[in-house]
C-alpha positions as CSV (number, residue, x, y, z in Angstrom):
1,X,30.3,-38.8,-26.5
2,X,29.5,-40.4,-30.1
3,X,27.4,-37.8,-32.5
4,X,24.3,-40.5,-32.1
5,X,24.8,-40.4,-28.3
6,X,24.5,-36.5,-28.6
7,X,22.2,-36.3,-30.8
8,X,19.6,-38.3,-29.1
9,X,21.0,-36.0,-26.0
10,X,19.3,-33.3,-27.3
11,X,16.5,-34.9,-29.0
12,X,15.6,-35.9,-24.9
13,X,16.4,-32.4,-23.8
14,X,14.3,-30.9,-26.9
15,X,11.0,-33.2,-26.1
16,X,11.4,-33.3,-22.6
17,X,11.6,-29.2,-22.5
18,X,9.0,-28.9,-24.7
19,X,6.2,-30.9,-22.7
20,X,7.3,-29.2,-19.9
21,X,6.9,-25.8,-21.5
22,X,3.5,-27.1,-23.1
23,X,2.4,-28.6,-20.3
24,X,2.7,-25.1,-18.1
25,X,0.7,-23.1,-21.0
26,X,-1.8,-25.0,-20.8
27,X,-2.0,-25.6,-16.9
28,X,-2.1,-21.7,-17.0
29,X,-4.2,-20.9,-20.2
30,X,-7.4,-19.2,-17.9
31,X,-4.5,-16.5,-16.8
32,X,-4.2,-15.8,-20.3
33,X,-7.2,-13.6,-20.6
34,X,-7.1,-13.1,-16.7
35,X,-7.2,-9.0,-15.6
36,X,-5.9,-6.5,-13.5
37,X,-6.0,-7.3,-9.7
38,X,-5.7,-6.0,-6.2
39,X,-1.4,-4.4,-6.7
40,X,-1.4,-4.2,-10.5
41,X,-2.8,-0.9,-10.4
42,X,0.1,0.4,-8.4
43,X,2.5,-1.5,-10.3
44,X,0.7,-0.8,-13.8
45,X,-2.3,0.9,-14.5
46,X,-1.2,3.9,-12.7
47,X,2.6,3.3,-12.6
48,X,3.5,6.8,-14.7
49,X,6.9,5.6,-15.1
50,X,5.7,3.0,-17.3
51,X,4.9,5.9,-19.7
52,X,8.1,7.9,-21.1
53,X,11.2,7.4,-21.9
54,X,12.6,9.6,-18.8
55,X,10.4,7.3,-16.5
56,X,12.2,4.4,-17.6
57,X,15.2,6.4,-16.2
58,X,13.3,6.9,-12.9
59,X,12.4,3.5,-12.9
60,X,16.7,2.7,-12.3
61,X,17.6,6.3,-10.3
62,X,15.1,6.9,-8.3
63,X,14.0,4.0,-5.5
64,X,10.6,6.4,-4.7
65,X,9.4,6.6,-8.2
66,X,7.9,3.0,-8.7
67,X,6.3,0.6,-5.2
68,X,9.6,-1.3,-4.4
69,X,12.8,-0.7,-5.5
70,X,13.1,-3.9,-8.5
71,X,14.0,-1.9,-11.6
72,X,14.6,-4.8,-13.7
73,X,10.7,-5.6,-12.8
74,X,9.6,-1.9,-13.8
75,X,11.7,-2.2,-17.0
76,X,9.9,-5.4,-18.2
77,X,6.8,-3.5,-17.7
78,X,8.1,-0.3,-19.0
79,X,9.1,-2.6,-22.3
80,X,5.4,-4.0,-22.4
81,X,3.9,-0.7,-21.9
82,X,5.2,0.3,-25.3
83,X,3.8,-3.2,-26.4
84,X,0.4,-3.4,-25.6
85,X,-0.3,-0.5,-23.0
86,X,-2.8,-2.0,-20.7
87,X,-3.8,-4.9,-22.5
88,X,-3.7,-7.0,-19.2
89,X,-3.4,-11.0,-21.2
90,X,-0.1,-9.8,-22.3
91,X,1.2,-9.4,-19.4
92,X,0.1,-12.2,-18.0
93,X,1.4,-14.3,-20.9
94,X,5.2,-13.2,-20.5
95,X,4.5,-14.0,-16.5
96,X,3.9,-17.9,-17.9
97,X,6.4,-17.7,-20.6
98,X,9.3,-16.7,-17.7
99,X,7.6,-19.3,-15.3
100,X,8.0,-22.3,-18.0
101,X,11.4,-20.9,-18.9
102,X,12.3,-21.5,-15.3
103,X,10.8,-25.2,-15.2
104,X,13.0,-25.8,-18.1
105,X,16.4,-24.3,-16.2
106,X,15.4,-26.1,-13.0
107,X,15.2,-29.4,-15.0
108,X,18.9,-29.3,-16.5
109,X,19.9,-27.9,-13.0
110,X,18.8,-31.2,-11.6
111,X,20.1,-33.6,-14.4
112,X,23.8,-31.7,-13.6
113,X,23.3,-32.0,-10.1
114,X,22.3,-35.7,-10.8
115,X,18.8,-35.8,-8.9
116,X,16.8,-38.9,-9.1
117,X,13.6,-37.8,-10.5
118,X,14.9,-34.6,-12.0
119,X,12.6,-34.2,-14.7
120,X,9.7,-35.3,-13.0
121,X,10.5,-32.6,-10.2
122,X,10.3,-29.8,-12.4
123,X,7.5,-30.8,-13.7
124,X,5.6,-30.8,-10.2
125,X,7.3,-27.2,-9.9
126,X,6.0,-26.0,-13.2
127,X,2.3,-27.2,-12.8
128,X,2.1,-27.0,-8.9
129,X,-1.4,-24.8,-7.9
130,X,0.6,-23.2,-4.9
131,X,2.6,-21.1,-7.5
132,X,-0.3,-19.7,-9.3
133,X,-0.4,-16.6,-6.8
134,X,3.0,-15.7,-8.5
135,X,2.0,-16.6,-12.4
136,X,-1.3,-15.6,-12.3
137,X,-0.8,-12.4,-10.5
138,X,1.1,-9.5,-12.3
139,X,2.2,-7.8,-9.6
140,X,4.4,-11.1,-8.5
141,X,6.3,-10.4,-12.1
142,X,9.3,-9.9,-9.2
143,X,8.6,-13.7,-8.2
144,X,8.8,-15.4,-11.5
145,X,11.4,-13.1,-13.0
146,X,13.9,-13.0,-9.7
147,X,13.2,-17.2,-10.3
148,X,14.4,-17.2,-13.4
149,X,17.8,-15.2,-13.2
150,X,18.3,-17.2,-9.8
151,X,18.1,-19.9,-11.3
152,X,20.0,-19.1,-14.5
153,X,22.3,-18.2,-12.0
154,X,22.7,-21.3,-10.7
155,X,23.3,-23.3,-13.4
156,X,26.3,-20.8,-14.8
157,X,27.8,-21.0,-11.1
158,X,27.4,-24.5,-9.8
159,X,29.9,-25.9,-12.3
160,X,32.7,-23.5,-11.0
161,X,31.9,-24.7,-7.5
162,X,32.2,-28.2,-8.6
163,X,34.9,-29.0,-11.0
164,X,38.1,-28.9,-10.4
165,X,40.4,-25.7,-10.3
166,X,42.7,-26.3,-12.6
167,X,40.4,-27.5,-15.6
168,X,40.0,-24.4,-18.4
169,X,40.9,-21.2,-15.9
170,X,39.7,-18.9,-18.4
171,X,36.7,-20.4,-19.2
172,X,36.0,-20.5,-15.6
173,X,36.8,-17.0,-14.8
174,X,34.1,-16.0,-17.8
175,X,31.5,-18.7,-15.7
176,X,32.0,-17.2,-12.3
177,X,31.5,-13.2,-14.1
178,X,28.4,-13.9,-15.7
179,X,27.1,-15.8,-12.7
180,X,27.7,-12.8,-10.5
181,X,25.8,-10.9,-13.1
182,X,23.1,-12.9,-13.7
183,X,22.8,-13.1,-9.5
184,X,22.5,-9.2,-9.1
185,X,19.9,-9.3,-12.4
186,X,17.9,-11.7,-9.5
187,X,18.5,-9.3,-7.0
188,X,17.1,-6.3,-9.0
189,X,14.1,-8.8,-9.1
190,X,13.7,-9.2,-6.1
191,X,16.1,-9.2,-3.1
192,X,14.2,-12.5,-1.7
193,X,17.0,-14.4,-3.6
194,X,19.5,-13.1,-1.8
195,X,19.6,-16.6,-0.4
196,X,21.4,-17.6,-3.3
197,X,25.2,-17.7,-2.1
198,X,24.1,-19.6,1.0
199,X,21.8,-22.0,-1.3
200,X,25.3,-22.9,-3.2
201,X,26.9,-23.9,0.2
202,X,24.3,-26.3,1.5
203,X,24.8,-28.3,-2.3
204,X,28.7,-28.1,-1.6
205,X,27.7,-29.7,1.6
206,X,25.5,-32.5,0.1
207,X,27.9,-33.1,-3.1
208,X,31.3,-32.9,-1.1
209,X,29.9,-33.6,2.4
210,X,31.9,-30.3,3.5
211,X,32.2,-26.8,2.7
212,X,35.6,-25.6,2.0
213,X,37.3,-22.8,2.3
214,X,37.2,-22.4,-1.6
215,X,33.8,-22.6,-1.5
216,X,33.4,-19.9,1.0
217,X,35.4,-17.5,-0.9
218,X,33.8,-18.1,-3.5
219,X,30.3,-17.2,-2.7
220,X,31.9,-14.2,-0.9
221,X,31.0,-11.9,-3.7
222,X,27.5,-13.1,-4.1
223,X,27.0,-12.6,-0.6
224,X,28.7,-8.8,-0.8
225,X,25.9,-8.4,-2.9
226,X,22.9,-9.5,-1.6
227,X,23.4,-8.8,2.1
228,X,23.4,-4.2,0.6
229,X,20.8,-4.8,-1.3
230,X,18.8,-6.9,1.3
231,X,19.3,-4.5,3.6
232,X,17.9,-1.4,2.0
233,X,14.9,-3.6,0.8
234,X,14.2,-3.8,3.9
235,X,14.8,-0.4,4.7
236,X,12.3,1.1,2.5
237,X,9.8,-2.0,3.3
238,X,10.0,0.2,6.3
239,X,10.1,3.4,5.8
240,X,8.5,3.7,2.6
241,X,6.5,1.1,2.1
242,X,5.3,1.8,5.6
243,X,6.1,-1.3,7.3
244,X,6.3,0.2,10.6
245,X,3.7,0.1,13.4
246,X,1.8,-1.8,16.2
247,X,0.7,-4.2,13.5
248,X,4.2,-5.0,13.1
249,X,5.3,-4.4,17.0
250,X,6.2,-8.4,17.6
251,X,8.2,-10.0,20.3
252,X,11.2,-12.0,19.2
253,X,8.8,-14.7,20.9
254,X,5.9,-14.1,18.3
255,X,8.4,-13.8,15.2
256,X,9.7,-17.9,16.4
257,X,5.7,-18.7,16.6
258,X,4.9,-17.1,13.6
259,X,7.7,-19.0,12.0
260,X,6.9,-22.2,13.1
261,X,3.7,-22.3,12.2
262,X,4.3,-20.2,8.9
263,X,6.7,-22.9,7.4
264,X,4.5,-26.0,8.0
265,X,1.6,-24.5,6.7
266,X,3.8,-23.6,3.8
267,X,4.9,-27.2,3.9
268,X,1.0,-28.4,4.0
269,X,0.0,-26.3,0.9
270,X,2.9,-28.4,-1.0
271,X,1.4,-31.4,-0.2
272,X,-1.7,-31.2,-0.1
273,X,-2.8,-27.9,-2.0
274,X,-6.3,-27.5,-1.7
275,X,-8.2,-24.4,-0.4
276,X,-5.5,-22.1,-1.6
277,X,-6.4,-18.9,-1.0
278,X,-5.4,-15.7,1.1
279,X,-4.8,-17.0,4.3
280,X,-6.3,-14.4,7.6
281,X,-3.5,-14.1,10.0
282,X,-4.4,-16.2,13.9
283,X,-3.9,-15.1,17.3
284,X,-0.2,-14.9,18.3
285,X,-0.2,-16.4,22.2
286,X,3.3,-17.2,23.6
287,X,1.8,-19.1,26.8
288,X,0.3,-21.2,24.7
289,X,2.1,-24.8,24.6
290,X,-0.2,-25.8,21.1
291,X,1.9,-22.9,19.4
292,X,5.1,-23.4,20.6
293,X,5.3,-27.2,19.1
294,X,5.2,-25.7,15.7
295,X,8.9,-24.3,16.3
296,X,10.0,-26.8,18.2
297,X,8.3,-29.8,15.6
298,X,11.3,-27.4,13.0
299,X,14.2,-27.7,15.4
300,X,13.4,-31.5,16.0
301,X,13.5,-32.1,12.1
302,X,16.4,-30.7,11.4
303,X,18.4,-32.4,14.4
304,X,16.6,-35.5,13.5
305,X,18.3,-34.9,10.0
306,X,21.3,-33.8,11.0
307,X,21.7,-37.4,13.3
308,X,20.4,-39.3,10.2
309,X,22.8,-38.1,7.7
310,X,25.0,-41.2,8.0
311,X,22.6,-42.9,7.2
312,X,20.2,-41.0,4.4
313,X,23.6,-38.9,3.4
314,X,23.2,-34.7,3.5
315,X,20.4,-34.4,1.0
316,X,17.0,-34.7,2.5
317,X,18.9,-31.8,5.1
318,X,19.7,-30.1,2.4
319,X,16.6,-30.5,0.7
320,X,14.9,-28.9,4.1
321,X,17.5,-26.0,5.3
322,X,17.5,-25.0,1.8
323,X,13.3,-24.6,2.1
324,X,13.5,-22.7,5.6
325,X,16.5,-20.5,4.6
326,X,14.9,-19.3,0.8
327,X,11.6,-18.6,2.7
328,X,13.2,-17.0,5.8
329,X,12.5,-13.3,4.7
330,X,8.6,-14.6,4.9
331,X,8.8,-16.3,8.1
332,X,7.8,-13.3,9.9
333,X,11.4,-12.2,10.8
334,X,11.6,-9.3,8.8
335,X,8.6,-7.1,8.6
336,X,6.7,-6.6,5.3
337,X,3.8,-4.6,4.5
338,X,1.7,-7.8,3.7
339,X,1.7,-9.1,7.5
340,X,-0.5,-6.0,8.0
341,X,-3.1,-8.5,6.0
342,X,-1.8,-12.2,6.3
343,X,1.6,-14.0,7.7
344,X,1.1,-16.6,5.4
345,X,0.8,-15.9,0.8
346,X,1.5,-18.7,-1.5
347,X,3.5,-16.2,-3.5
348,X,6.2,-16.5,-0.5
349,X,7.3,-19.8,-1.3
350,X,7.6,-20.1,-4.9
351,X,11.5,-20.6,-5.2
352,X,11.7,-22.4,-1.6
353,X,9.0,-24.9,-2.6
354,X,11.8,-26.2,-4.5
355,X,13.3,-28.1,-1.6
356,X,10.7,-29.5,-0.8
357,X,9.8,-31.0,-4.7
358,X,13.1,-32.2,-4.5
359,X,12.8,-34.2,-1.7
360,X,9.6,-35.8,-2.0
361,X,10.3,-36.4,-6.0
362,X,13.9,-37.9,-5.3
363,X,12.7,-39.5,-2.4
364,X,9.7,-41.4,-4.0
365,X,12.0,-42.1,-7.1
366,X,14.3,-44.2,-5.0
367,X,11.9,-46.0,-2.9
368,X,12.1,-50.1,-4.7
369,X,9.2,-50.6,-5.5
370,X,10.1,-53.6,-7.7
371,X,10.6,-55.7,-4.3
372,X,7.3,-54.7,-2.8
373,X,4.3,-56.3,-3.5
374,X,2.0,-56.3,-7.3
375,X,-0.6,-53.8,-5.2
376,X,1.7,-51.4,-3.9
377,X,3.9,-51.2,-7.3
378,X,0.2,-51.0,-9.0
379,X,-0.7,-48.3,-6.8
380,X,2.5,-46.5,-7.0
381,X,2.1,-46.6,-10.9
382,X,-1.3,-45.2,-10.6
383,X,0.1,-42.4,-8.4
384,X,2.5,-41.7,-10.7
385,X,0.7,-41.1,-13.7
386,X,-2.0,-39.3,-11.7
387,X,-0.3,-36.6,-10.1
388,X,0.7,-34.6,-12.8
389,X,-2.6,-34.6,-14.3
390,X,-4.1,-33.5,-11.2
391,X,-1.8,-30.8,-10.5
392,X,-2.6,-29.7,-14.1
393,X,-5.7,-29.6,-13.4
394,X,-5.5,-28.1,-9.9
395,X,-3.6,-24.9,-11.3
396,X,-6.2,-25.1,-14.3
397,X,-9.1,-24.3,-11.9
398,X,-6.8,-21.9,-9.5
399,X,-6.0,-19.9,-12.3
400,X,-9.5,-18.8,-13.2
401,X,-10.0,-17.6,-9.3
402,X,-7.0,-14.6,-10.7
403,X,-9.6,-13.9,-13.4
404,X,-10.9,-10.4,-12.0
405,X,-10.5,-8.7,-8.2
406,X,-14.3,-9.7,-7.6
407,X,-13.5,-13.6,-8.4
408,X,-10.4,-13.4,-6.5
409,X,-12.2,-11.8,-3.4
410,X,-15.5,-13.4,-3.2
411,X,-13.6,-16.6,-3.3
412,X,-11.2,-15.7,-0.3
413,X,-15.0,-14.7,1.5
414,X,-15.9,-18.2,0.4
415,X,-12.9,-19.8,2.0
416,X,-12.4,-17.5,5.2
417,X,-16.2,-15.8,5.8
418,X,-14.3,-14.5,8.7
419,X,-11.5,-12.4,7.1
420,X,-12.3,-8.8,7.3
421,X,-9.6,-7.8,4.2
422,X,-11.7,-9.7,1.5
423,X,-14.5,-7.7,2.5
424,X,-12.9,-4.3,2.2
425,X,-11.4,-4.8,-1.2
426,X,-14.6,-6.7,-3.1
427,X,-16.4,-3.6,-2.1
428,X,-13.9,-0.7,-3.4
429,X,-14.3,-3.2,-6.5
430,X,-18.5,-3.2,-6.4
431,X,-17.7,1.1,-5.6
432,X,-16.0,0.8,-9.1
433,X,-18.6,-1.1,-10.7
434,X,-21.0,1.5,-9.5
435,X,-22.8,-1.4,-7.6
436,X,-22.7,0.6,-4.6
437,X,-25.2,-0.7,-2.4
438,X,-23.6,-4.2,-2.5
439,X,-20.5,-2.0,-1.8
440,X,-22.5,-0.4,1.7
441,X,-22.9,-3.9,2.6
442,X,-19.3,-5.2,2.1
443,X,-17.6,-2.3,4.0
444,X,-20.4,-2.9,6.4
445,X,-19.1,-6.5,7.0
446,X,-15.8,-5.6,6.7
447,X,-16.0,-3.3,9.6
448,X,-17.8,-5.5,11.5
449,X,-15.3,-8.1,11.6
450,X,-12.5,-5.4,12.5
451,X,-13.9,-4.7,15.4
452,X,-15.2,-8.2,16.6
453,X,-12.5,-10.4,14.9
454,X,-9.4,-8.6,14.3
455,X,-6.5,-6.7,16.2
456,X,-6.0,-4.3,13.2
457,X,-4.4,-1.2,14.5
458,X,-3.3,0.3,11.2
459,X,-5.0,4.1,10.7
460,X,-4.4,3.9,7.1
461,X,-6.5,1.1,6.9
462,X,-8.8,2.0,9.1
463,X,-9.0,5.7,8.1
464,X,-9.5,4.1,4.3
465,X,-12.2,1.9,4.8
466,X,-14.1,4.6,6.8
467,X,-13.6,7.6,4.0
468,X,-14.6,5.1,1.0
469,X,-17.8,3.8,2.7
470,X,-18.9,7.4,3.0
471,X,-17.8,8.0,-0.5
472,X,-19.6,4.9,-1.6
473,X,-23.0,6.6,0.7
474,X,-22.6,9.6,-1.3
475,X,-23.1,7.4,-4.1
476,X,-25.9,6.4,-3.3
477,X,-27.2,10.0,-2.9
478,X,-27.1,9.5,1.4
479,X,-25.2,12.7,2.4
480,X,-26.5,12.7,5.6
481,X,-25.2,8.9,6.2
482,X,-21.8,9.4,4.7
483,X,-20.6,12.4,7.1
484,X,-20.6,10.4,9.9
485,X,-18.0,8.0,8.4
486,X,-16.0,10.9,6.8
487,X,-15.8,12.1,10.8
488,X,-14.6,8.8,11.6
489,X,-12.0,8.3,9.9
490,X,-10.8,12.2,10.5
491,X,-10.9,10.5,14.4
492,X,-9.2,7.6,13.6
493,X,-6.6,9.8,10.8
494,X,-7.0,13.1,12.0
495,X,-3.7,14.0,10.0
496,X,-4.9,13.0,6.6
497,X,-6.4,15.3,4.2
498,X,-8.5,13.4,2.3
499,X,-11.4,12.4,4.6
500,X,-11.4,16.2,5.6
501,X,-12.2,17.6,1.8
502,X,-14.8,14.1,1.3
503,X,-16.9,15.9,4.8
504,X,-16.5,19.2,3.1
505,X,-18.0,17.9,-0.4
506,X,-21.1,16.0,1.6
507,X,-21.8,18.4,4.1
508,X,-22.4,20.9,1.0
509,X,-24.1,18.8,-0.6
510,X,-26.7,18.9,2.1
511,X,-26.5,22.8,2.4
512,X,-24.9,23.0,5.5
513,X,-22.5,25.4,3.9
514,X,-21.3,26.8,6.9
515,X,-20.3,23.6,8.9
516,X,-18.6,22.7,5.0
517,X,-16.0,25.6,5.0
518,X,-13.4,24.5,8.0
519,X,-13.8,21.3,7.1
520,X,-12.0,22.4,3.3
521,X,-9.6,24.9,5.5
522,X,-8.3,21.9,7.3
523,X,-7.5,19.8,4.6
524,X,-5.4,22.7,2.1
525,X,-4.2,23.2,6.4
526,X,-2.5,19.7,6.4
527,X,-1.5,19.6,2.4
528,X,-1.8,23.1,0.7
529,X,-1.1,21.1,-3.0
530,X,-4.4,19.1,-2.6
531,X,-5.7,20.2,-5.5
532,X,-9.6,18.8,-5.1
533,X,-9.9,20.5,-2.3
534,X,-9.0,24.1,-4.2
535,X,-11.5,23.5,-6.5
536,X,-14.1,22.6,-3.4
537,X,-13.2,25.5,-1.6
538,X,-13.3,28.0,-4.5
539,X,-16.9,26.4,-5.6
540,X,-17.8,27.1,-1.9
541,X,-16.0,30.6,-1.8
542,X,-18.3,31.8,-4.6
543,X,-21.4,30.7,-3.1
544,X,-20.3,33.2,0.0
545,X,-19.8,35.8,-2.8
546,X,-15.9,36.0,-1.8
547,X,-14.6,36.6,-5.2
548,X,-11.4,36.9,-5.1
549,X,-10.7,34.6,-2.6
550,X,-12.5,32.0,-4.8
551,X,-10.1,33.0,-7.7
552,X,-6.9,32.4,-6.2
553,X,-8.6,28.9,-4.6
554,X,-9.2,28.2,-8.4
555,X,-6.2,29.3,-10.0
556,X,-3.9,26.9,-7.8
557,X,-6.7,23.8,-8.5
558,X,-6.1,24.8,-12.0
559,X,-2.2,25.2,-11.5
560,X,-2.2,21.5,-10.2
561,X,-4.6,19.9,-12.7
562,X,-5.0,21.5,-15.4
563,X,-7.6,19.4,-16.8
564,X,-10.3,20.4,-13.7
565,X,-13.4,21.5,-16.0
566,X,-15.5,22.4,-12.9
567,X,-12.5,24.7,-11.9
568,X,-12.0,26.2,-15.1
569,X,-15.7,27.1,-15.3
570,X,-16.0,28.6,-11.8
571,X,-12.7,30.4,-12.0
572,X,-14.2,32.1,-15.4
573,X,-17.6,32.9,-13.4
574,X,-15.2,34.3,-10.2
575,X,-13.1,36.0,-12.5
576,X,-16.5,38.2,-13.9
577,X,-18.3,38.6,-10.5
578,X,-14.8,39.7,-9.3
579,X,-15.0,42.4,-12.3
580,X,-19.2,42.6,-11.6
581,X,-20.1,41.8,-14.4
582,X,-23.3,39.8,-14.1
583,X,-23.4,36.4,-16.2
């Protein structure tokens, strides 16, 4: 290539990276002062790891210490942490910043690959309003950041797949090392790309029109990585996350309706993105004939491409197979914690949506438009200047819904007045604000619709929603209204500890002292480090005049948060009536 040839090169590759980098700031600039929502306290605000060097050593060592095992997640935060602390903007600013890199990667990914359209389909990817769930949204920091190294992946392996063997061996031993490690960086993302190694062989198929037995071997490796880790994600999905459960009890029946359905709704949202929200889960029916043409409307497409690759060639196949496979760990197959909630979250399908771009970009981009008609090539001009705008726009006003939990949730109640989940979670955020008796009315709804619209079977849940409506009733100063939920969800949970203290605290509260005591008993019974309940207990024991029972209550309270002030000053008043000495 002449120096003028390359140098405009990279004068194209230069602008062209920087509108799309520009163009994704400012399609996302409401996330930049956005807050903390719905998981980021779990993954942030109270993530202690995130605090000292030895939890950044916790973060890597131990899979229990952070909410999924994605240590290369934890450690971005752990680096921001130092940073900022919990200034929220800034970490939604690198979530942006690692989004736009990726447009950027899946742009000269294209342009190798020779893709008709190529910069025009990253572009749709960078700005698209279905992918604000994982910018907007801390917690998906595992999306974009799994993206990017998959992707950076890609473009370091798909040249050793494609050129020939014998050109620069060194040079492509290097390649092939650094694409492994760049892979397991995306893995220790999020295992969700483990879908890379068979992503590489459905482009061998549409480049070479065959997979070879190179190309098998040579994704070997990748795939002895991903298929361990996959695994033990979705171990501790299971058994720690606690994905386990009637609410996750399907049929191998359900899981095919459930995927059928999932993946053209997921298809849908591409197209035509509008009411994006979280979507309530629908009644699973297997006798019902609607349901089953979801599947089978899949299986027909992709035998319909299959018998029209002669004709179209192996991409559009490619394009779809490669959409199903990256979201087939969402398709309802595997069981997740968020199916308790939803089957269907945009957040799912922000590397598969790739296929899909691809396909409609190329596809459109190839269509000759210069033979048609002056009104359709007008109108396919129009189109294409349009879209990109409106997409900006379009993620623009779906970033601002991210701005704060009560945005977020009041806009899923505006979208689905039916879901019970939106309900629940706006009012634990009105119990924060201290609005509590628009917080009465939301658990209220919420509970309403759980028992009139919903199958949910999960106790957790259940038992939650019950103790934190009393809580929210206490409040309010309504003892008397509260106990009666704190005895439900002891019915519903009788195994959990929490509810049990909460009765204790009210029932005091009204001076039924007496019916309070078992009520503490049971709950040191079922955990005897629940330090609260201690500190209830001893409070309690002192009214009884059972001083020294009161001081070893206090001194374990005391032993397990040292910072309880009520404990400290009713251990120093049982200490004296123990000796007494009249204060």
């Amino acid at each position: 290539m002449a120096a003028s040839d390359q140098g405009r090169s990279w004068t194209t590759i230069s602008l062209g990276s920087f509108i799309l980098v520009a163009g994704t700031i400012v399609s996302y600039l409401p996330a930049t002062q956005a807050g903390f929502i719905w998981d980021d306290d779990d993954y942030v605000i109270y993530n202690e790891t995130l605090r000292t060097t030895d939890g950044l050593r916790e973060i890597w060592l131990n899979p229990y210490s952070t909410p999924q095992y994605y240590p290369l997640v934890h450690t971005t935060f752990w680096l921001e942490y130092q940073c900022w602390q919990l200034d929220a903007p800034g970490y939604h600013k690198t979530n942006i910043i690692i989004h736009a890199a990726s447009t950027v990667l899946l742009w000269r990914i294209l342009v190798w690959l020779g893709v008709p359209g190529s910069w025009f389909a990253a572009a749709v990817f960078a700005i698209h309003p279905v992918h604000v769930e994982s910018v907007a949204w801390i917690t998906q920091r595992k999306n974009v950041l799994s993206g990017f190294f998959y992707l950076a992946s890609t473009r370091v392996l798909l040249p050793w797949f494609l050129e020939t063997p014998e050109s620069e061996a060194g040079r492509r031993k290097t390649r092939y090392c650094l694409g492994l490690v760049l892979f397991l960086c995306a893995l220790l993302s999020k295992t969700v790309t483990a879908s890379l190694p068979a992503a590489l062989l459905l482009v061998m198929l549409w480049k070479k029109r065959r997979i070879e037995a190179r190309d098998v071997f040579g994704t070997l490796p990748l795939f002895l990585l991903a298929v361990p880790l996959g695994l033990y994600t979705s171990w501790l999905e299971k058994h720690y996350v606690g994905a386990q459960g009637e609410d996750w009890e399907f049929t191998f029946a359900e899981r095919l309706l459930i995927a059928g359905r999932s993946a053209w709704l997921y298809a849908e949202k591409l197209i035509w993105p509008m009411n994006l929200t979280i979507y309530p889960k629908w009644n699973l029916d297997t006798s019902s004939w609607i349901q089953w043409l979801f599947p089978l409307a899949v299986a027909a497409l992709i035998a319909g491409l299959w018998g029209l690759r002669k004709r179209f060639g192996f991409g559009p196949l490619v394009c779809v197979l490669f959409f199903g496979g990256t979201l087939v760990p969402a398709l309802g197959f595997f069981n997740v914690f968020p199916m308790l909630y939803f089957f269907v979250g945009d957040h799912f399908q922000y590397l598969a949506s790739i296929g899909l771009i691809v396909l409609l970009v190329a596809g459109f981009s190839t269509i000759p438009f210069s033979t048609m008609p002056l009104a359709i090539q007008r109108l396919a001009f129009v189109f294409t200047v349009a879209i990109l705008p409106i997409l900006g726009l379009l993620t623009f006003k779906q970033s601002r819904i991210y701005m704060n939990e009560e945005v977020l949730f009041q806009d899923t109640i505006n979208k689905n007045p039916n879901f019970w989940m939106p309900y629940s979670n706006l009012a634990e955020e009105y119990q924060r604000q201290g609005k509590l008796n628009l917080a009465v009315d939301h658990f209220q709804k919420s509970w309403d619709l759980i028992k009139n619209n919903s199958d949910l079977k999960d106790v957790r849940v259940l038992s939650a929603i019950q103790d934190n409506w009393g809580n929210t009733l206490c409040g309010t100063g309504q003892f008397d209204k509260a106990v009666p939920h704190y005895k439900k969800a002891i019915d519903i949970r009788p195994d959990h500890p929490l509810p049990y203290n909460n009765c204790g605290n009210a029932l005091e509260r009204l001076g039924r002292f007496d019916e309070a005591l078992p009520y503490y008993l049971k709950a040191l019974q079922i955990n005897p480090d629940f330090g609260l309940a201690h500190s209830n207990l001893g409070r309690l024991l002192l009214r009884f005049g059972e001083w020294n029972e009161a001081v070893e209550h206090l001194k374990t309270a005391i032993r397990l948060n040292p910072n309880n002030r009520e404990a400290i000053h009713n251990l120093e008043l049982a200490i004296w009536k123990a000796r007494g000495v009249d204060r």
